[in-house]
Every structure is written in C-alpha cells, then in structure tokens.
C-alpha positions in Angstrom: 57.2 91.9 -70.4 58.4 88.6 -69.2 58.4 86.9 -65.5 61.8 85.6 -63.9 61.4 83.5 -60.8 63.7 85.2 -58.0 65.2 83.2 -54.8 63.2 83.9 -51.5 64.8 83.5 -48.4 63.2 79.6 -48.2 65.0 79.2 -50.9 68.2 80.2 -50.1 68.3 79.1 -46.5 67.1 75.2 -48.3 70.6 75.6 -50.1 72.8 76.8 -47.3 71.3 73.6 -45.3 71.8 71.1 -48.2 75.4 72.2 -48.5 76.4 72.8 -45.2 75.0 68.7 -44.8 77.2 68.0 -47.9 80.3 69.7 -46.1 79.8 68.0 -42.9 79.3 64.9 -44.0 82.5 64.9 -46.2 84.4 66.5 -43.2 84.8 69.6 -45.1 85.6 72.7 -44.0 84.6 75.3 -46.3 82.9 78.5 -46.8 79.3 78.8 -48.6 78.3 81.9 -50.3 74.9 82.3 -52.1 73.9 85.3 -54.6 71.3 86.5 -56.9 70.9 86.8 -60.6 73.3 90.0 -60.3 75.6 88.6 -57.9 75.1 90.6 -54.6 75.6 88.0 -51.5 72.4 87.0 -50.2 74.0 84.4 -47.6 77.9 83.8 -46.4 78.8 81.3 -43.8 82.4 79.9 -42.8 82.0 76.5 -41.4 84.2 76.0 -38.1 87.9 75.6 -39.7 87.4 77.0 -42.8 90.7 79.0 -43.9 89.6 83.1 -44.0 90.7 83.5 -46.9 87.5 81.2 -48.2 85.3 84.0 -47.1 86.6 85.9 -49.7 86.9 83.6 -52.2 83.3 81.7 -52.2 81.6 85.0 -53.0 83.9 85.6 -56.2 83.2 82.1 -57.3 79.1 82.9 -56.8 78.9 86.1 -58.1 81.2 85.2 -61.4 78.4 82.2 -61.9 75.5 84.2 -62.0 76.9 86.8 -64.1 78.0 84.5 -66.4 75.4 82.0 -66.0 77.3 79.1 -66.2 80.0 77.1 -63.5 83.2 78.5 -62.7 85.0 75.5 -63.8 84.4 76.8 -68.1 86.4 79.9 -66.8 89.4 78.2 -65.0 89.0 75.0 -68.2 89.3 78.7 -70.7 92.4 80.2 -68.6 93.8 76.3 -68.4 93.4 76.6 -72.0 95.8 78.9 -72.7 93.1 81.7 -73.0 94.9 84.1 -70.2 93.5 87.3 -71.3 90.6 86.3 -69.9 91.8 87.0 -66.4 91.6 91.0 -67.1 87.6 90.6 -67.7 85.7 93.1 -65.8 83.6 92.3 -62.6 84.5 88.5 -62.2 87.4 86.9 -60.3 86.0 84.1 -59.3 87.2 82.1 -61.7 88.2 78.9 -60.0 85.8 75.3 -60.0 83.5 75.6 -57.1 80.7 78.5 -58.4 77.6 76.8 -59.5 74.2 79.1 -61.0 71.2 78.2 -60.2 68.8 77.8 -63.0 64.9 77.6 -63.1 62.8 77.5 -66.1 65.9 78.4 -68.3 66.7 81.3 -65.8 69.4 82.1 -63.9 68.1 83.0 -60.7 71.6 83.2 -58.6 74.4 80.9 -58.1 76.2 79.3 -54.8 79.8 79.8 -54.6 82.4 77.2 -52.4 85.6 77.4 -51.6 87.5 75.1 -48.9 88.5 72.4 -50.2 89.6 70.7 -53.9 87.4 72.9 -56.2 85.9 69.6 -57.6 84.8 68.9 -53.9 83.8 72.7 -53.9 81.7 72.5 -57.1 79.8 68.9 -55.4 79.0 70.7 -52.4 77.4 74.2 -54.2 75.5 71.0 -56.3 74.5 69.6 -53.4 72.8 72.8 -52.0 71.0 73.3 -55.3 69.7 70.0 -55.3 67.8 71.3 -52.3 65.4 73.4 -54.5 64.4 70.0 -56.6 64.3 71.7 -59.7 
C-alpha cells in the first residue's frame, strides 16, 4: 500500500495567505478557491470587489486541476487548439488559465483555483499561494 501526503488546514490557510498577499499587492480583486486531490473545496474567499461570478468560477478552475493533475491553461491551450470536443468531458469546467495543482513528492495533493482578473494574472496568484508550502 502506498502513502500520499494530504493538505492540513496549515497548509491550506499558508496558501490562502500567500495568495491573498499576491492579489493585494497587484491590486487584484479576485476570488481564491483551494481543493483536495478529488476536488471538493476545502477553502473559498472573494476578496472585496471581486465580480460574483468569480465565486463560481475559481472552484471549477481548482477542482478541474486536481482531477487532472495538471494547470488549467493545457485545457484552454487544447480547446484553443481546435480540440473542442473536449468541452463535453465529464466533471471539469474549469477549463480556463488560473487552476494550478499542487504537487508533493510526485503527488497531487489538491490544486488552488483563481479567477478575477487576466487568467495569466490568475494562474501567478494560485503560484504564488503554492509557493507558500516551499516545496
């Protein structure tokens, strides 16, 4: 049987903090979702100005990074691409830059999602709160 290191709520808060400092400091108001390895929201919070509809969207981007295990921004590249039957895969919409996993030891241990902003600016500030971890 193998081991997988999980994210504790340290962990998660460390990432909110570091993103949330990102936002700020680039004057951006965005929403930041965190999830686990299968996606379910472990933290959501709407910075002051953040459109509503972000609340929706940051958790999409998160939950289609960890269940994929890689960015967002291969799915939205792959639709981009031409590849538009991709958009009828089951269980992800999120599939806009800005969702980010988070990997330890070669494991995918959850994944922030952003949304706000330009989904590059997105994408730095979910990097930004996984930086946090030092890993």
């Amino acid at each position: 049987m193998k081991t997988q290191p999980v994210l504790g709520l340290d962990d998660v808060k460390a990432i909110a903090e570091a993103a949330e400092a990102e936002a700020l400091k680039n004057q951006w108001a965005v929403t930041i979702a965190i999830v686990d390895a299968g996606g379910h929201l472990l933290w959501l919070q709407r910075l002051d100005g953040a459109a509503p509809v972000s609340a929706a969207i940051a958790p999409a981007k998160a939950r289609t990074a960890a269940l994929g295990r890689r960015e967002t921004k291969v799915y939205e590249d792959m639709i981009n691409g031409g590849r538009t039957s991709f958009l009828s895969a089951p269980l992800i919409d999120g599939l806009l830059e800005g969702g980010v996993p988070v990997l330890v030891d070669g494991h995918c241990v959850g994944a922030v999602g952003v949304s706000g902003v330009k989904s590059s600016e997105d994408a730095q500030v979910a990097r930004a709160g996984i930086a946090a971890l030092g890993g």
